[in-house]
C-alpha positions as CSV (number, residue, x, y, z in Angstrom):
1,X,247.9,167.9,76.0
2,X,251.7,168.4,76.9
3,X,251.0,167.2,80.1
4,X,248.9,164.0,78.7
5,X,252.1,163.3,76.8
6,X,254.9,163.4,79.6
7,X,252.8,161.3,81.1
8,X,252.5,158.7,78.6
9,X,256.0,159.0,77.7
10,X,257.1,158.7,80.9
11,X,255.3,155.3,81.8
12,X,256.0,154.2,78.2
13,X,259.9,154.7,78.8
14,X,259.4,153.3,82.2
15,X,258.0,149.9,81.6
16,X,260.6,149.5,78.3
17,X,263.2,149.7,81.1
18,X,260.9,147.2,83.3
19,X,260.4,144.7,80.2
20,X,264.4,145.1,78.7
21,X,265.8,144.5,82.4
22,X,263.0,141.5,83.4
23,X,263.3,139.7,79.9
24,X,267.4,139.9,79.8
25,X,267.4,138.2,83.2
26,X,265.0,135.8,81.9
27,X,267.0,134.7,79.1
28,X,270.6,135.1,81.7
29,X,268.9,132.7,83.8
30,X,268.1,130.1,81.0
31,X,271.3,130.3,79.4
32,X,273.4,129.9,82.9
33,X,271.2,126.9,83.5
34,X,272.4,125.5,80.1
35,X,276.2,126.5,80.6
36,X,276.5,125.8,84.3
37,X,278.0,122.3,83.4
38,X,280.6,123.7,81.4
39,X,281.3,126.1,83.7
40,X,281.8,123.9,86.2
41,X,283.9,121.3,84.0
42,X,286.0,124.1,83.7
43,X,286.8,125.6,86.5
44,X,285.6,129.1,85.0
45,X,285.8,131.6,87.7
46,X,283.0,133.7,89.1
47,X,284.4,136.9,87.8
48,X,284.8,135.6,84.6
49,X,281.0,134.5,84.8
50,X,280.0,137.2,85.5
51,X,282.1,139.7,82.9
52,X,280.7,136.7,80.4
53,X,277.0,137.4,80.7
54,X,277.7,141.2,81.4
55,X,279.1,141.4,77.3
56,X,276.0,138.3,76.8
57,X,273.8,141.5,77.7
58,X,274.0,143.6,74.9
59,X,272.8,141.0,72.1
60,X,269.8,139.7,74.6
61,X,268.6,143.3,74.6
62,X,269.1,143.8,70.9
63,X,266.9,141.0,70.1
64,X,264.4,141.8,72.7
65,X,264.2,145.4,71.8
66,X,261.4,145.5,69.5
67,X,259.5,142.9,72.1
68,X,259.8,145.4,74.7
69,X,258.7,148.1,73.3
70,X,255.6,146.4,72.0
71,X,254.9,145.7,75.4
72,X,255.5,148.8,77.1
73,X,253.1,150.3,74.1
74,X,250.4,148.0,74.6
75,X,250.6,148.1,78.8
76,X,250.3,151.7,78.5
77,X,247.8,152.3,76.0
78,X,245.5,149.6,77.1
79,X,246.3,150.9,80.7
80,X,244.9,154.1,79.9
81,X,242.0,152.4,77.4
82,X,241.1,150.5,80.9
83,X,240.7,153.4,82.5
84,X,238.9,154.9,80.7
85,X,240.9,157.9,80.1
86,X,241.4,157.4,76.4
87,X,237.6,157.8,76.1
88,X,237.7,161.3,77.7
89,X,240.5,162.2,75.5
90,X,238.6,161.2,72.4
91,X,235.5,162.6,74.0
92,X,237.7,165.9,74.3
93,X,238.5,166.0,70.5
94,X,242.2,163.7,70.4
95,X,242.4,161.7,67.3
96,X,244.1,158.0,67.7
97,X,247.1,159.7,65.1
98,X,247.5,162.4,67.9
99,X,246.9,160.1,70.5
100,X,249.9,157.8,68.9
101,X,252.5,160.4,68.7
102,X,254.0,160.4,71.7
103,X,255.0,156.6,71.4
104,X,256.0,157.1,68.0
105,X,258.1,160.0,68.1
106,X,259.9,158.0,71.6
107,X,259.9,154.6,69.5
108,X,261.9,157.1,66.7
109,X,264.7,157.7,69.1
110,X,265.0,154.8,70.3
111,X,265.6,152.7,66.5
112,X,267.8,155.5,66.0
113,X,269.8,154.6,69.3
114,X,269.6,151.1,68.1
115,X,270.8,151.1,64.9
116,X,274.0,152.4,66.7
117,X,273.9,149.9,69.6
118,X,273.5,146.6,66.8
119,X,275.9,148.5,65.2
120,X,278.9,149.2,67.4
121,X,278.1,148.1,70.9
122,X,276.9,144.5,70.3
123,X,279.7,143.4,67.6
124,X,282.2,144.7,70.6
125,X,280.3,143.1,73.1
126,X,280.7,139.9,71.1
127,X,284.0,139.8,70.4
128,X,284.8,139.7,74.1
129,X,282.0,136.7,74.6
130,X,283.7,134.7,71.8
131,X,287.1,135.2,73.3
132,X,286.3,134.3,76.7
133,X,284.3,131.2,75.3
134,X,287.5,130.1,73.5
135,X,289.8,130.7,76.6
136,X,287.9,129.5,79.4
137,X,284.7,127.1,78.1
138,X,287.3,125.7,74.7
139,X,284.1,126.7,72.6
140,X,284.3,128.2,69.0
141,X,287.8,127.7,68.7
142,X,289.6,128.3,65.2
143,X,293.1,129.3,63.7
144,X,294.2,132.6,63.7
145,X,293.2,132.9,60.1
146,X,293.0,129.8,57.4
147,X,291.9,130.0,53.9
148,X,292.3,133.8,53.1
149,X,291.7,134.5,49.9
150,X,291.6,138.4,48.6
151,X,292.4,141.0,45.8
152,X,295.6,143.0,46.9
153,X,295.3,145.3,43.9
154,X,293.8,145.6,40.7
155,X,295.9,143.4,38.8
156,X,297.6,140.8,42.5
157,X,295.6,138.0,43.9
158,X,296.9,136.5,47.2
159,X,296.0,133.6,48.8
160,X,297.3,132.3,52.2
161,X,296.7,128.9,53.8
162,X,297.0,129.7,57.5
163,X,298.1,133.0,59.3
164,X,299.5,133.1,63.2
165,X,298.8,136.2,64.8
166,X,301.3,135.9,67.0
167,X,304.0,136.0,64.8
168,X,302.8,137.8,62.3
169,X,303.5,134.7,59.5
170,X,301.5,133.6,56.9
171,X,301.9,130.1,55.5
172,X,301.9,128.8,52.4
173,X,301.2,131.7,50.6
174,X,301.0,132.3,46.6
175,X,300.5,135.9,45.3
176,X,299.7,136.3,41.3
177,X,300.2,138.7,39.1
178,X,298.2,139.2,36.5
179,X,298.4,141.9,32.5
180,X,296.2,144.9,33.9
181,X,295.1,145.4,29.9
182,X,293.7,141.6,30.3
183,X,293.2,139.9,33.4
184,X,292.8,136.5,32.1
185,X,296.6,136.8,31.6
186,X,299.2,135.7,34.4
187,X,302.4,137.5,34.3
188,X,304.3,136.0,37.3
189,X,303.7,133.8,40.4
190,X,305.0,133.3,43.4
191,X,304.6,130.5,46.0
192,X,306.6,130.3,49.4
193,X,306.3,128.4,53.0
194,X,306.3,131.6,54.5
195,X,305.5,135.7,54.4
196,X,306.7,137.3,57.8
197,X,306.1,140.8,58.0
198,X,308.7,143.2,59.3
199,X,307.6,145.9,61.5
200,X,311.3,148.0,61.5
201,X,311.0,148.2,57.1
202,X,307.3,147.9,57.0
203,X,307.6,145.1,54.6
204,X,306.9,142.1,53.5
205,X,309.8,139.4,53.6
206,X,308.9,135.9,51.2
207,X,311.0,132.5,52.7
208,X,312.0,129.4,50.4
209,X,309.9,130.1,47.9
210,X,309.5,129.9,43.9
211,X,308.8,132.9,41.6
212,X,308.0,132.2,38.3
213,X,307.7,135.0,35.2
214,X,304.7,133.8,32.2
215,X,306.1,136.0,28.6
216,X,303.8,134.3,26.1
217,X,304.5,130.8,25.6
218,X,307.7,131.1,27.9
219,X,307.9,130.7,31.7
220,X,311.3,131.0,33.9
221,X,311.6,130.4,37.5
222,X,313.5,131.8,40.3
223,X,314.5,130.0,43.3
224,X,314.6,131.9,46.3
225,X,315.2,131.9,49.9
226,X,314.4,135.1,50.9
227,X,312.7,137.8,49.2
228,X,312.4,141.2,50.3
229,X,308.4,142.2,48.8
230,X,307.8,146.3,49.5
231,X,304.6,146.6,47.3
232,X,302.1,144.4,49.0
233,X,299.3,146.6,50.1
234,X,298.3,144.6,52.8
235,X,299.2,144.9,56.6
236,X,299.0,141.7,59.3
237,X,296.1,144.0,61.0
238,X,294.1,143.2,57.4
239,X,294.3,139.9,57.7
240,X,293.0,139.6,61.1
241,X,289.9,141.4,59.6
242,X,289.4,139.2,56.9
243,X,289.0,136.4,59.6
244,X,286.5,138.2,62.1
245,X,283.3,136.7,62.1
246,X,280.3,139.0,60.8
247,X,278.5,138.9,64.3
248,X,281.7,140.7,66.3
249,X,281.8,143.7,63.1
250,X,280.6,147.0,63.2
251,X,279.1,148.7,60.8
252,X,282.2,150.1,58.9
253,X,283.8,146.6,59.4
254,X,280.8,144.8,57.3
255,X,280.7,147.4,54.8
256,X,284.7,147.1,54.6
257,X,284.3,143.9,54.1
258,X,281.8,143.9,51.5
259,X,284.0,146.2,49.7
260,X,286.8,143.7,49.8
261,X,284.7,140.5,48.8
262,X,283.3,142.6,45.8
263,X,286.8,143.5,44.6
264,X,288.5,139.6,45.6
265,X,285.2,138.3,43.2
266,X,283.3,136.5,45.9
267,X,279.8,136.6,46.9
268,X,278.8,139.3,49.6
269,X,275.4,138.4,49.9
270,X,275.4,137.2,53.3
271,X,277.4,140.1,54.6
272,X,275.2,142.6,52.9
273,X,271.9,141.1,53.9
274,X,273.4,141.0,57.6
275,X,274.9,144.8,57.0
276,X,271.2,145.9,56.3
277,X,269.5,143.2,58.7
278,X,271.0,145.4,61.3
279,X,269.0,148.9,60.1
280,X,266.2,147.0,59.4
281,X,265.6,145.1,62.8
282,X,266.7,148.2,64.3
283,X,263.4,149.8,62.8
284,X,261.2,146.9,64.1
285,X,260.3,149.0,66.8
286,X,258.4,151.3,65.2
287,X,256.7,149.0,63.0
288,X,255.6,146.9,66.2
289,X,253.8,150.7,67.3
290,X,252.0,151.2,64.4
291,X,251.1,147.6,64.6
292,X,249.9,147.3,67.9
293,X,248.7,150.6,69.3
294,X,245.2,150.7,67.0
295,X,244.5,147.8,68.8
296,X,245.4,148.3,72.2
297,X,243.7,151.5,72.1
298,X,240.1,150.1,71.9
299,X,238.8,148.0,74.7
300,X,238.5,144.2,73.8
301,X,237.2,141.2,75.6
302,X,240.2,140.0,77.3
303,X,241.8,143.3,78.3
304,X,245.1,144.4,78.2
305,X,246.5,140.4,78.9
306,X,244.8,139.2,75.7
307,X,245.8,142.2,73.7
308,X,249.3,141.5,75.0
309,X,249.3,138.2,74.1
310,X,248.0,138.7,70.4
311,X,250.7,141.5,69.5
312,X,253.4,139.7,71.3
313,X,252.2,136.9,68.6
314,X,252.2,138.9,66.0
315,X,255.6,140.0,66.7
316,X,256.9,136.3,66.9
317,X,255.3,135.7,63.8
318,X,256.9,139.2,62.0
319,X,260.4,137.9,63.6
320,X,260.0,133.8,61.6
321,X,259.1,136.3,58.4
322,X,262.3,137.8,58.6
323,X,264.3,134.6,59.1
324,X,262.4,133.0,56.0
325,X,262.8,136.3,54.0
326,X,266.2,136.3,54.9
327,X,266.8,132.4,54.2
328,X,265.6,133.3,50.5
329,X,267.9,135.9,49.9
330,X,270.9,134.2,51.2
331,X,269.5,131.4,48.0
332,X,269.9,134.3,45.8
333,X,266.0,134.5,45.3
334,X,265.8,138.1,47.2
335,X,268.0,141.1,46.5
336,X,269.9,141.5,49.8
337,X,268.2,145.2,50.4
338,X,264.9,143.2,50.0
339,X,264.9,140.8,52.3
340,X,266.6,142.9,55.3
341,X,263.1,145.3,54.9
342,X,260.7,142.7,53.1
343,X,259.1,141.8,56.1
344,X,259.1,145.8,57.6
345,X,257.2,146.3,54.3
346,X,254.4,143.8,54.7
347,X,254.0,144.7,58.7
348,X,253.7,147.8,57.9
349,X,251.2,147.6,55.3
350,X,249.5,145.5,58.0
351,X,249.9,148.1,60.6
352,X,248.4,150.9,57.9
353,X,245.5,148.3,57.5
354,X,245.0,148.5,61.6
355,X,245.3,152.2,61.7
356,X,242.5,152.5,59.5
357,X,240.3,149.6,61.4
358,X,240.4,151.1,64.4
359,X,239.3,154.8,63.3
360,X,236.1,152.9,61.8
């Protein structure tokens, strides 16, 4: 049987390759047809094409990855159902479980691989699309940072309208303090045109600004135009963070932020449904195995084309379930853990259901 299995293996592996490398060019091709204008209008160099749909890659075969894999499964099981080979090996004593292992133990690697490729590789990959967008095709362009809005410590909220990168200034900023025995309570205030940061004293430094002290009923102010601040807890490199865009995060990034929206009071729903969106997709894979083996496995009218064709249906259908799921939990209507793996649950009670039609 070890033999059976290399051999199975080895053409699985081998047409995932075939389907990952023929659908990424398929969707290259579409999408250079769609931007050709713009790259033209722009005067975007070839090299710079090129390096754009090289870092493009990575989030076409994420996507595709499950899609794939169902094919590859399907080709090679209704290959060898075709045959007539899986007849002799049922004939011979293999049950469809041991007939199934191979794929699923390969599919196991390869949503592990993938839950550190969506992870790590694709928000990277993204971040250098995005930037190249914005440079050459003037697409996606935005500030720095503008509207950041966080929790500095326990008891300090700060709030900044616009931060330039480049010279490390935020802009009309106001940081408050508030009683750490009752945080309903504002002790002081202060609002300034500017916060630079200085690199030499690793501070701080507030410009024409206003700080104002709240003692009960009493308030005082303090004109200022410069103020030296050493116990902000922040650093410029923080703020950039808070501005990155989920899609260019890794892993520890999205759970960083979460972390940070939970303690500044805002709603991490969306980050945490896309945090675990990424495990769960990830793990599509092996649901589309489960799904689609039983019924490659048994000769149909049709053959392999119209097996094919049905899974790769099925897994169209699974993919609009998970963008419905997921719409209803960024309403609030779904726990965020739910809907990333709601609709892995219900295919893979419907895989379980196949498994146990096809050994009837």
């Amino acid at each position: 049987m070890k033999i059976i299995d290399k051999y199975l293996v080895k053409q699985f592996i081998l047409t995932i390759l075939f389907g990952l490398l023929a659908f990424t060019i398929l969707f290259i091709v579409i999408d250079a047809m769609e931007n050709l204008d713009d790259f033209i209008d722009q005067d975007v160099p070839a090299l710079i094409v090129l390096h754009y749909y090289v870092v493009f890659s990575p989030e076409i075969i994420k996507l595709i990855t499950p899609i794939a894999v169902l094919f590859a499964a399907l080709f090679t099981a209704g290959k060898v159902a075709n045959l007539n080979e899986l007849t002799a090996l049922k004939a011979s004593g293999v049950s469809l479980f041991r007939f199934m292992l191979p794929f699923v133990i390969t599919t196991i690697f390869i949503s592990a691989f993938s839950i550190y490729f969506s992870g790590y590789v694709v928000p990277m990959a993204n971040k250098t699309k995005l930037n190249i967008e914005q440079q050459y095709l003037k697409k996606n362009i935005s500030f720095s940072g503008s509207n950041i809005y966080f929790q500095d410590s326990k008891s300090r909220i700060v709030s900044i309208s616009f931060f330039d990168a480049n010279t490390n200034t935020a802009n009309r900023v106001s940081i408050q303090e508030f009683d750490p025995n009752d945080l309903t309570k504002m002790t002081s205030r202060i609002d300034a045109l500017s916060l630079v940061y200085d690199s030499l004293n690793h501070s701080w430094i507030a410009k024409n600004g206003i700080e104002r002290t709240f003692k009960g009923d009493k308030q005082t102010a303090y004109y200022f135009k410069k103020m030296d601040l050493k116990d902000l807890n922040f650093l410029p490199v923080d703020l950039l963070k808070k501005q990155t865009r989920p899609s260019e995060m890794n892993l520890i990034e999205l759970k960083d932020l979460i972390k940070s929206q939970e303690m500044a009071g805002n709603d991490p729903t969306s980050t945490l449904i896309e945090y675990h969106s990424r495990i769960a997709f990830a793990v599509t894979s092996i649901i589309v195995v489960f799904f689609g083996l039983p019924i490659s496995a048994n000769k149909r009218k049709g053959g392999v084309a119209a097996q094919i064709g049905l899974n790769i249906l099925i897994t169209f259908l699974y993919l609009v379930f998970m963008k419905i799921s997921q719409a209803f939990g960024k309403n609030g209507a779904l726990n965020p853990l739910v809907t990333a793996w709601f609709a892995n649950f219900i295919f893979m009670l419907a895989a379980i259901y196949s498994i146990w039609r096809a050994r009837q």
